[in-house]
FIROZA-387350 format. One record per residue (C-alpha): x, y, z. Coordinates in steps of 0.05 Angstrom, whole numbers, plus 32768, in hexadecimal, padded with zeros to 4 digits. Layout:
REM FIROZA-387350
XYZ/...
//
This chain:
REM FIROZA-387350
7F347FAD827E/7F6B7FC78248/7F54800C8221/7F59800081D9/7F488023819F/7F277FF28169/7F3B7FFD8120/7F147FDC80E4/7F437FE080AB/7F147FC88071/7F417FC3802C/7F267FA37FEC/7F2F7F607FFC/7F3E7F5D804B/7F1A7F73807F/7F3E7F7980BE/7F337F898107/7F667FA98132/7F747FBE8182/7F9E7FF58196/7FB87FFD81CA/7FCD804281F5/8015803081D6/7FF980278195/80067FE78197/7FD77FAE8170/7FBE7F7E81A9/7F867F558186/7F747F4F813A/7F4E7F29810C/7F3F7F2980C6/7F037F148096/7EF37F0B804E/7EB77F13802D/7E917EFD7FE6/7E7E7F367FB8/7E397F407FAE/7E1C7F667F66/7DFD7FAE7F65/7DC97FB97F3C/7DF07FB77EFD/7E087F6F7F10/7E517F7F7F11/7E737F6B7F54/7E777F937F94/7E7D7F947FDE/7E517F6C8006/7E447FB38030/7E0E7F96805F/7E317F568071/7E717F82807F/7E3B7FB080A3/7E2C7F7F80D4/7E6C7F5880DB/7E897F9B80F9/7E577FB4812B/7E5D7F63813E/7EA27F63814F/7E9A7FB08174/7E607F8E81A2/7E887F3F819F/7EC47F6681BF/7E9E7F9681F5/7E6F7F53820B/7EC27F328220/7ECB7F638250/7F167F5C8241/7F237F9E821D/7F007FD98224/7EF4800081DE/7EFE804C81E7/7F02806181A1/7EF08047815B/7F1480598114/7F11804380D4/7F45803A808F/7F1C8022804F/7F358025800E/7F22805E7FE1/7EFA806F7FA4/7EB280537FCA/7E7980787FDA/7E3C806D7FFC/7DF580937FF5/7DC38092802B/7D7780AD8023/7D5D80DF8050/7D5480A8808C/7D9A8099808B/7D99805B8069/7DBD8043802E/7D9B804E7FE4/7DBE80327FB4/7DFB80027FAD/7E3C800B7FC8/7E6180097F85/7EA37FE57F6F/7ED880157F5D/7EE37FEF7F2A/7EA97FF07F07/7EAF80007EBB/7E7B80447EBC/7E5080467E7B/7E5480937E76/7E7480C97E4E/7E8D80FB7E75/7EA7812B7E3B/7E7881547E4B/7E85815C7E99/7ED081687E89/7EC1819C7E56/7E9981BF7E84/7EDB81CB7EBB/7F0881D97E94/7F1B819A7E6D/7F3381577E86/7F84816F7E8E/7F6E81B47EB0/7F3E818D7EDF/7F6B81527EE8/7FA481857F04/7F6E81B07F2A/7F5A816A7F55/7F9481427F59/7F6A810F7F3B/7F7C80EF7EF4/7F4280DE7ECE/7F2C808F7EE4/7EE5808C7EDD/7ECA80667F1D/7F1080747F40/7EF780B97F3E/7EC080BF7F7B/7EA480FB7F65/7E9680E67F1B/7E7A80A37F39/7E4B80E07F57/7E3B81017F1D/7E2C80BD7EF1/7DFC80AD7F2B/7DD880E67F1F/7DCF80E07ED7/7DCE80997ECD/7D9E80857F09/7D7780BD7F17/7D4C80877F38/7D8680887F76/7D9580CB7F70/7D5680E87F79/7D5580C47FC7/7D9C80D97FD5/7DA1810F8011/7DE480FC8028/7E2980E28004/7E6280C5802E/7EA380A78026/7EAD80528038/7ED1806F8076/7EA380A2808F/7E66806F807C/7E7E803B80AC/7E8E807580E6/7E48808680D6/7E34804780E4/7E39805A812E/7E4280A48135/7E0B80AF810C/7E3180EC80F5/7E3580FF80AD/7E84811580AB/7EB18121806C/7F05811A8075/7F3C812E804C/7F6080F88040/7F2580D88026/7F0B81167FFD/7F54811D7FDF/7F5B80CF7FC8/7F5280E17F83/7F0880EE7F85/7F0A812C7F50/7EDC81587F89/7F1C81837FAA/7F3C81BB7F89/7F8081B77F9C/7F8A82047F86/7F58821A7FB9/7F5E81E67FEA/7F1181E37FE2/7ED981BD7FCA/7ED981BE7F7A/7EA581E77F63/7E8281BD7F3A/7E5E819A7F71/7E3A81DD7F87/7E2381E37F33/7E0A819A7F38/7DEA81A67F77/7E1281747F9E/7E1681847FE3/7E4E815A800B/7E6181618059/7E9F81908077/7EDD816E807C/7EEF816B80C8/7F38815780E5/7F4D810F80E6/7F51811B812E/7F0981318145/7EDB80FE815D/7E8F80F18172/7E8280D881B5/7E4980A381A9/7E25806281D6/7E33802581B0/7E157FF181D9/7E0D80178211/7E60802E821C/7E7480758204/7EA1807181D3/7EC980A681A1/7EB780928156/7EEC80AF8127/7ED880C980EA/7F02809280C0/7F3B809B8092/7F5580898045/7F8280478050/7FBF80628026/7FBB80A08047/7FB3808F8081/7FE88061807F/802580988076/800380B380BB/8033808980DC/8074809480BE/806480E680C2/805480EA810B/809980B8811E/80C380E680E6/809D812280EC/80E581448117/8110812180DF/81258148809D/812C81078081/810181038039/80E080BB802F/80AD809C8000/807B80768013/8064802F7FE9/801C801E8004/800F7FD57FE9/7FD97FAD7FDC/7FAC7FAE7FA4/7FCB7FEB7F93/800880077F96/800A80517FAC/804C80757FA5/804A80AB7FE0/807080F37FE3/805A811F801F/809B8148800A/808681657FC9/807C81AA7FBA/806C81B07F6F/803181AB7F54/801381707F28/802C81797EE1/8009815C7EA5/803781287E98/803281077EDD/7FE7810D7ED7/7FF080E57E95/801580B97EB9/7FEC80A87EF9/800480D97F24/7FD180F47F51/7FCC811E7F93/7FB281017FDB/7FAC8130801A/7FB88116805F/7F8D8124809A/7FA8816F80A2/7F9881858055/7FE181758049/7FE8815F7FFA/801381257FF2/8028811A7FA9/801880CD7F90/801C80A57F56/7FE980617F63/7FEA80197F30/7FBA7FDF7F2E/80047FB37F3D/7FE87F8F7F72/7FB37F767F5A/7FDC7F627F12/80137F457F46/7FD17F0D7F5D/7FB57F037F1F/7FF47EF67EF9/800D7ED07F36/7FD17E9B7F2C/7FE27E937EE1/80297E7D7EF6/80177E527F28/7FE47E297F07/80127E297ED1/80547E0A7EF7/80267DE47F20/80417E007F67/800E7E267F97/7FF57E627F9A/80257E7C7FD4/80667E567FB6/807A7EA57FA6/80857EB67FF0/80B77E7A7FF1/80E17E867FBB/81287EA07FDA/81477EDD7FCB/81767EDB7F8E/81A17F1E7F8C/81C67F077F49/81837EFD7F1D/81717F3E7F34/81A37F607F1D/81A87F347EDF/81617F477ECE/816D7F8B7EDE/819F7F927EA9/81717F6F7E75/81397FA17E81/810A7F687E58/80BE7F767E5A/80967F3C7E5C/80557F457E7D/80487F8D7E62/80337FA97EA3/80207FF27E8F/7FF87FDE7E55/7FD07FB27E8E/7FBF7F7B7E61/7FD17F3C7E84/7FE67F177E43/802B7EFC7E3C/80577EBF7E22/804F7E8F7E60/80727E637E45/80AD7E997E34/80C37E7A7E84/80E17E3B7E9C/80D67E3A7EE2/80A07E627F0C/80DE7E7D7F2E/80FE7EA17EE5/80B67EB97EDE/80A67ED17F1D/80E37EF77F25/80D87F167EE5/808C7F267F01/80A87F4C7F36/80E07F6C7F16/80B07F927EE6/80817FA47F1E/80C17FC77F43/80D07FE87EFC/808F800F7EFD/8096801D7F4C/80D980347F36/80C680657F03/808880777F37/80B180997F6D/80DA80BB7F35/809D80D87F1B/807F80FB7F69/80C681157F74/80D781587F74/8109817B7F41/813681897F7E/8125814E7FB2/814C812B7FF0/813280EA7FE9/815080BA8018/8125807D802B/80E8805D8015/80B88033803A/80917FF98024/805A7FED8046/80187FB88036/801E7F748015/805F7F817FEF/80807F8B8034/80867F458039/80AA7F427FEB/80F37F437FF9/80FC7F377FB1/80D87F737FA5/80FE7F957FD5/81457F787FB7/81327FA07F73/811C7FDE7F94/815C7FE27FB8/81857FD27F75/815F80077F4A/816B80417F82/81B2802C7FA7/81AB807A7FC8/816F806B7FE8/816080408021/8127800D8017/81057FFC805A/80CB7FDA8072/80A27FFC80A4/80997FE180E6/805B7FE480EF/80377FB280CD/7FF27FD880C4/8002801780AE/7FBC802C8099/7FA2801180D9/7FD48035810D/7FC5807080E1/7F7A806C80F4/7F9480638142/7FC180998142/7F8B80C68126/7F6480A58168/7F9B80A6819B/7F8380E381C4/7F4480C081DE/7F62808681FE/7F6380AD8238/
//
């Protein structure tokens, strides 16, 4: 039987299923999709017990075939989720939606550290409410002291689902530095406001240590899961990690995360303002970021101007490249759908053809990209490339723009597929053998 190493890759909308094998190479997948359930509050999250027991399924589905043989298990989950467990290890209280709107003032928390700009810079973390794990924390103390008072242990989506079979209660970096307003990034330490709230949260360990446990009766490593945009510049470090070559790194999907592993200045207040945030790798490396909602405007918009021209859904992805109304749209530098002020109202009828409207779509989502990147990079920088990785990957009309706003730079497309994924495996590689 072929050694693998099994990685669930679990982003807001997909959930995926990957092999590895000792080449890193994917040699079985398979992907799922799940309804939202409500939390308690009747706003929409993840169905976390379904997703539960889909996974171990598919663990025990694949060791019952007898045609691979799973040595190792990681895991790449999107950020900003958090789940409590009582003092039996079980779950107490819903796994909630990052973006749930969070009926709290925190004036007062802010005041207390320093003010929201001081604390903002301190973390890496722009003030967002639910996007901010540790505030989602601190309103579950005060808002449902009913939870709170069962709460003995806190983890990250990532280290919840390694849980799930190490039984291990592990913290990781790239996790604990997605914007979660818990690190101090001038100590390299937890922020001490947890220890004046009382909020005890596990030792980070390296991305790279792992917990021998019997799942199903076979010994396998459990890795201590990963932070999918993070994780997915894992990659693209260890192949260019001999290279002096600077590159950027677009991580797609529902967001869009701008990536700089290169920068050495610290966050200033006017990138905070503008989105600009700070992740840390697997080896407490900072990596400068800017992150937008584009994604998700990209599929929501996309449906308005489908139904509207009557073509489907997908008719985007076979739309062929047009060079000249790039640059012709370029030049006009029109706004139409008002991206930044994330509204989602515009003139639908401003368009003739879904193809007129969707290249404007995309040439306003490359716009803010554009002005992204220039925001992460250094004063005195070398960019030269910039990777796209994700569901805009597959956008050559995207891609087209990109490579018209920054002629200097070369716009590539990663070749691995998975990025996040292979991250997780690379983290995992060691215990193939």
């Amino acid at each position: 039987m072929r050694k693998v190493i099994a990685i669930f890759d679990i982003g807001k909308t997909n959930k995926k299923i990957l092999l590895y094998n000792k080449h890193l190479e994917v040699v079985y997948s398979s992907s799922i999709n799940f309804k939202e359930v409500v939390d308690d509050d009747n706003f929409p999250c993840d169905d976390i017990e379904s997703i539960e027991k889909w996974i171990k399924e598919e663990i025990k589905t694949i060791q019952l075939k007898n045609e691979f043989t799973i040595k190792a298990i990681n895991f790449s989950t999107h950020g900003a989720t958090l789940v409590y467990l009582g003092k039996n290890g079980n779950r107490v209280a819903p796994v909630y939606n990052y973006l749930k709107p969070l009926d709290f003032d925190f004036t007062s928390f802010y005041e207390a550290n320093e003010g929201v700009e001081e604390f903002s810079r301190k973390t890496g973390s722009p003030a967002y409410g639910t996007l901010n794990a540790g505030l989602q924390m601190y309103w579950l103390k005060n808002k449902k002291p009913h939870y709170w008072s069962r709460v003995r242990y806190i983890l990250h989506y990532p280290q919840y689902l390694s849980y799930l079979f190490s039984k291990k209660i592990t913290a990781d970096y790239t996790s604990i530095g997605a914007h979660t307003a818990i690190w101090d990034f001038d100590t390299m330490q937890y922020h001490n406001w947890l220890e004046i709230e009382s909020i005890s949260l596990p030792k980070p360990k390296s991305g790279k240590k792992a917990t021998l446990s019997l799942i199903n009766e076979q010994e396998v490593f459990v890795g201590n899961g990963l932070h999918d945009s993070t994780s997915s510049i894992i990659p693209l470090l260890e192949s260019l990690q001999n290279s002096k070559t600077e590159f950027i790194l677009l991580s797609t999907g529902t967001w869009i995360v701008c990536m700089n592993p290169f920068s050495k200045e610290a966050l200033t207040l006017n990138q905070l303002k503008n989105n600009c945030l700070c992740y840390m790798t697997p080896n407490r490396q900072p990596i400068k970021s800017s992150m937008k909602l584009l994604g998700k405007l990209h599929d929501e918009i996309n449906i308005r101007l489908s139904a509207y021209f009557g073509v489907n859904i997908n008719y985007c992805l076979e739309l062929t490249l047009n060079k000249k109304l790039c640059s012709e749209l370029i030049s006009k530098s029109i706004s139409i759908f008002h991206l930044s002020e994330i509204k989602n109202d515009f003139e639908i009828d401003y368009f003739s053809s879904f193809e007129l409207a969707y290249y404007q779509l995309i040439y306003e989502i490359t716009l803010c990209v554009f002005n992204s990147i220039n925001l992460i990079l250094d004063s005195k920088n070398n960019l030269k490339e910039i990777y796209i990785s994700g569901g805009f990957s597959k956008n050559c009309i995207f891609a087209e723009y990109l490579t018209q706003m920054m002629p200097e730079q070369k716009v590539k497309f990663s070749d691995e597929i998975n990025l996040s994924s292979a991250g997780a495996a690379i983290m995992m590689s060691r215990y193939l053998n």
